[in-house]
C-alpha positions as CSV (number, residue, x, y, z in Angstrom):
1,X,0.0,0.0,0.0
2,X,1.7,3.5,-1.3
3,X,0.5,6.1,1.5
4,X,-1.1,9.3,1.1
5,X,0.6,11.5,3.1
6,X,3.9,11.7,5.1
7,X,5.5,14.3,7.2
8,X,8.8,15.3,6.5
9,X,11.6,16.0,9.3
10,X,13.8,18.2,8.5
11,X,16.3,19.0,11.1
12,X,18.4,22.4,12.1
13,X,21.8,22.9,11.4
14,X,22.7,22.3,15.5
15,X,20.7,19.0,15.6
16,X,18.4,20.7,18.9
17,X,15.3,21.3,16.3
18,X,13.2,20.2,13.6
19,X,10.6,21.5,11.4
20,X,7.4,19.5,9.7
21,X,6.6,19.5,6.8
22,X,3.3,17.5,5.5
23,X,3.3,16.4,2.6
24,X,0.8,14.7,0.0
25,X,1.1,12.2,-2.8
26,X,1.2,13.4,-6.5
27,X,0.7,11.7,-9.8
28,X,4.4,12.4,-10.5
29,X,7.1,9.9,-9.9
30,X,10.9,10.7,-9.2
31,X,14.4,9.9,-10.8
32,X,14.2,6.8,-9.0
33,X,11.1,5.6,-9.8
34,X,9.3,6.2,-6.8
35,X,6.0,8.5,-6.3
36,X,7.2,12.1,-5.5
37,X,5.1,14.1,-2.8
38,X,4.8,17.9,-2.4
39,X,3.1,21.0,0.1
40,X,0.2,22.2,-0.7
41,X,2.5,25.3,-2.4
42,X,4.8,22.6,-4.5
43,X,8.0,24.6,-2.8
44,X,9.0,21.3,-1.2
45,X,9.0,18.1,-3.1
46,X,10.2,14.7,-2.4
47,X,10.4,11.1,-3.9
48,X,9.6,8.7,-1.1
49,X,10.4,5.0,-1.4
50,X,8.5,2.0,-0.3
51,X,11.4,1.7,2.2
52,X,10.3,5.5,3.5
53,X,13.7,6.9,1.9
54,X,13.4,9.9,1.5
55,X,15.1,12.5,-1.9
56,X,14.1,16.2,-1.1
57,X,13.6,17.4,-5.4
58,X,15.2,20.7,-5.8
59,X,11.6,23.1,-7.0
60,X,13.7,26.2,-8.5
61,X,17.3,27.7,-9.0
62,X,19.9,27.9,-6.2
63,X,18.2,25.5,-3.7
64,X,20.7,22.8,-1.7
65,X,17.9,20.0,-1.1
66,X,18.5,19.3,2.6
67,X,20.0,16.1,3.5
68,X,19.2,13.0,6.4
69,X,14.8,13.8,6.0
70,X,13.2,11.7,8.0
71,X,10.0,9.9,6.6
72,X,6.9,9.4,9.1
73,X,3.7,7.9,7.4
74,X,0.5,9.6,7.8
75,X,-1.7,6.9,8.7
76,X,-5.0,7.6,6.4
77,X,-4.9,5.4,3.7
78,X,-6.1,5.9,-0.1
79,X,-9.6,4.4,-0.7
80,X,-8.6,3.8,-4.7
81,X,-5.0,2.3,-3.5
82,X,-5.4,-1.9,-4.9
83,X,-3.5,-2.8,-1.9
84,X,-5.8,-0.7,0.6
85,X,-7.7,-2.5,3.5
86,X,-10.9,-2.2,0.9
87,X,-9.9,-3.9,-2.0
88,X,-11.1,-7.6,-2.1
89,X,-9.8,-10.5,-0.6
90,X,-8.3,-12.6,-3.3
């Protein structure tokens, strides 16, 4: 089952804080194959793998996509998703 949503974790420079960042599925998938998820404004976008690894995407001109983004799965689930809990038992 591909989740929905995630949060990212992205931490500060000293390690002491993070900041969250949700993040929804989109129809795109990334340089590795995987399905890419942005913001609501598309500034942050990242390919997330099945393993939760996370790629931040650079979105425009001089960004540094941050490195060591944690993954955390949202727990709703997608309703159309074949491998969701209401698809039929084969």
């Amino acid at each position: 089952m591909i989740p929905v949503r995630y949060e990212l974790v992205f931490p500060d420079d000293t390690g002491s804080g993070q900041d969250v960042v949700l993040v929804e599925r989109t129809s795109a998938k990334g340089p590795g194959g995987h399905p890419v998820y942005a913001d609501p404004t598309g500034i942050i976008r990242a390919e997330i793998s099945d393993h939760d690894e996370v790629r931040v995407l650079a979105t425009g001109g001089h960004q540094a996509p941050h490195a060591h983004v944690v993954a955390r799965r949202v727990t709703d689930v997608d309703p159309h998703d074949p491998a969701g809990p209401s698809a039929p038992a084969a």
